[in-house]
C-alpha positions as CSV (number, residue, x, y, z in Angstrom):
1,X,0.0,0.0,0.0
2,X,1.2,3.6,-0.8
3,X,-0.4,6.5,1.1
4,X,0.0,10.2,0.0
5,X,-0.9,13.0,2.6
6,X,-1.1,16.2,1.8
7,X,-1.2,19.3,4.2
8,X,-3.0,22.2,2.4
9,X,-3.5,25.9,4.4
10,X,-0.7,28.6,5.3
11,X,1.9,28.1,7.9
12,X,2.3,31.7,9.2
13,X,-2.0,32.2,9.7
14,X,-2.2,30.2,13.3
15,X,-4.7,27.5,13.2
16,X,-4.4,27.5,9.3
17,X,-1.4,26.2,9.9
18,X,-2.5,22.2,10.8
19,X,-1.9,20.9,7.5
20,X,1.7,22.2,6.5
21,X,2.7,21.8,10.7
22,X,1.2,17.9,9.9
23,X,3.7,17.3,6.7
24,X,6.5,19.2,8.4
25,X,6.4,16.4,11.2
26,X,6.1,13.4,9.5
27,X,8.3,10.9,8.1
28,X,8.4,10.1,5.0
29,X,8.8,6.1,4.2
30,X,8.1,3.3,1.8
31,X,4.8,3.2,2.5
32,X,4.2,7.3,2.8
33,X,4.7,10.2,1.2
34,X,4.3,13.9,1.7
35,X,3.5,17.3,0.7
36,X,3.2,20.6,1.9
37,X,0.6,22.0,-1.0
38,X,0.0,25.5,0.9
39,X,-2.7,27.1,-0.4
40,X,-2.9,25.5,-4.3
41,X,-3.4,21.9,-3.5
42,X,-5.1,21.4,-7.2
43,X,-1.2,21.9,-8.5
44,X,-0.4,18.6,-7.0
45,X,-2.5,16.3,-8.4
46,X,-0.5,15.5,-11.7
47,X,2.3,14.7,-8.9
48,X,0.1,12.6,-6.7
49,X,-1.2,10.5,-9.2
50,X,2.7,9.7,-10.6
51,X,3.3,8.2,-7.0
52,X,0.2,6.0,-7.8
53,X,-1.0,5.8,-4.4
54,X,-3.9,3.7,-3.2
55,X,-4.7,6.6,-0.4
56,X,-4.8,10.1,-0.7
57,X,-5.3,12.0,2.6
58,X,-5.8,15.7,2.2
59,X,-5.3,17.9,5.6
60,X,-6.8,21.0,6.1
61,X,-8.4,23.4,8.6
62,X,-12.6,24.1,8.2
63,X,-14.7,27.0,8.4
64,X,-15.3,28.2,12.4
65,X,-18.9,27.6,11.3
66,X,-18.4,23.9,12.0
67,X,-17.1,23.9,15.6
68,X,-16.4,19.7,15.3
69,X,-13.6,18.1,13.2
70,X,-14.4,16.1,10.3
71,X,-13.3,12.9,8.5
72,X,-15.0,12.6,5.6
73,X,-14.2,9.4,3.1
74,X,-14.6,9.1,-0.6
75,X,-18.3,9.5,-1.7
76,X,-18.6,11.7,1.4
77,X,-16.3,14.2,0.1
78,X,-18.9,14.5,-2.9
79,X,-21.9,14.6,-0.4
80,X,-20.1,17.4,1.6
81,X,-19.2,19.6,-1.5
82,X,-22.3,21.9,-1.7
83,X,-20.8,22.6,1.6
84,X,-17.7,24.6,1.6
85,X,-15.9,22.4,4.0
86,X,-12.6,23.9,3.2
87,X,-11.2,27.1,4.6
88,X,-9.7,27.2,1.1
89,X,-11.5,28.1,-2.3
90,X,-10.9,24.8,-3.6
91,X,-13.0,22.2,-4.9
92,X,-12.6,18.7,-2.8
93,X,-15.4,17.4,-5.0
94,X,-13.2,18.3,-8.1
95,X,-10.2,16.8,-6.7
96,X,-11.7,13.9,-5.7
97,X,-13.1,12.8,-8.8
98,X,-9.9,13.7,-10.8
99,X,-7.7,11.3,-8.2
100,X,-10.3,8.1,-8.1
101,X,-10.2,8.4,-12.1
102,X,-6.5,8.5,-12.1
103,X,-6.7,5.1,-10.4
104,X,-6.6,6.3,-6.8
105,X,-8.4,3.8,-4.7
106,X,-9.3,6.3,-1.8
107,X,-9.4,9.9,-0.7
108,X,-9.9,11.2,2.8
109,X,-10.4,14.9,3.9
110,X,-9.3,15.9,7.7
111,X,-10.5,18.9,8.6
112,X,-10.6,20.9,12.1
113,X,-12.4,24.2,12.5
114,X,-10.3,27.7,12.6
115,X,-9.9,29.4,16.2
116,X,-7.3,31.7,15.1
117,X,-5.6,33.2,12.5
118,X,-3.3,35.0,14.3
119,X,-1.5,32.2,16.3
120,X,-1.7,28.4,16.6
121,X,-3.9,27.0,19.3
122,X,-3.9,24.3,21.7
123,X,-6.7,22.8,20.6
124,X,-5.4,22.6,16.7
125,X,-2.4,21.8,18.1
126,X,-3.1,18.5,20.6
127,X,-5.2,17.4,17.2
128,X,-2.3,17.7,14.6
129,X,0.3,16.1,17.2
130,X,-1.8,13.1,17.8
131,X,-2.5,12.8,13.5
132,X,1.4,13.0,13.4
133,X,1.9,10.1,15.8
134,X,-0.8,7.9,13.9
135,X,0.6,8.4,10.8
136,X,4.3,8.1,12.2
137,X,3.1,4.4,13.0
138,X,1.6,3.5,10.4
139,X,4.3,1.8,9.1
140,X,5.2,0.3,12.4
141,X,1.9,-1.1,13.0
142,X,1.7,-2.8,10.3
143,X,-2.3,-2.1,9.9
144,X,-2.4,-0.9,6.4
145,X,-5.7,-1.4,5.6
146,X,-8.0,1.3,4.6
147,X,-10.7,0.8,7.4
148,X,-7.9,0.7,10.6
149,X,-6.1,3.9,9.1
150,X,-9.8,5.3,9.1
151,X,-10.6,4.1,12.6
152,X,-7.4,5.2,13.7
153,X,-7.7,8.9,12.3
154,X,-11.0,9.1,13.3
155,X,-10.1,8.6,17.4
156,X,-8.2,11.5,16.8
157,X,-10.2,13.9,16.3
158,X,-12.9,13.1,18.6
């Protein structure tokens, strides 16, 4: 299995800051790969799809409208998209469609809400270190399946 994740959002706009903190801290292996897409995460897909991955896992903060993290998978992404889900003007919908017909398997979206722009909180924080040390040991755990890395992600951020 191959797993790509990809931190999207600004690193000097506090909270906005989860996804690119995420990439900076993980460690990159056999089995993952990374990138730090800022704020233009659509200029990554040609390079995604060339690591043929069978997981794509896009990280990225929420509007403060939703006050709960989300973990949305696949067809969910789709269901979401009349929703701006993203803090980003992005289309997750459009992305999602253009990775599962380049042969990508799955796509998650990992979002937590905004509290700050101006600095990181410690809410955001305690979130992205805990998604750093599941994805750390992934490879350890040997677990690789689709549902436990969902499971797993999904403690997380409850």
């Amino acid at each position: 299995m191959r797993i790509v994740v990809c931190g999207i959002g600004n690193a000097e706009r506090g909270d906005d800051a989860f996804g690119p903190y995420i990439i900076a801290h993980l460690r990159e292996t056999d089995v993952l790969k990374k990138y730090d897409c800022g704020l233009y995460p659509e200029n990554y897909l040609n390079k995604l799809l060339a690591l043929s991955p069978d997981l794509v896992i896009f990280l990225d903060t929420i509007s403060a409208d939703s006050p709960d993290c989300v973990l949305l998978k696949n067809e969910q992404i789709l269901e979401r998209s009349p929703v701006s889900v993203s803090t980003h003007s992005l289309s997750l919908a459009a992305m999602y469609e253009f990775l599962i017909e380049g042969g990508v398997k799955d796509v998650f979206f990992l979002g937590v809400p905004v509290y700050s722009y101006r600095s990181s909180t410690v809410e955001v924080q305690v979130i992205a270190d805990r998604i750093v040390e599941v994805l750390n040991d992934i490879d350890k755990s040997h677990h690789l399946g689709i549902i436990h890395i969902y499971e797993a992600l999904s403690e997380q951020i409850r």
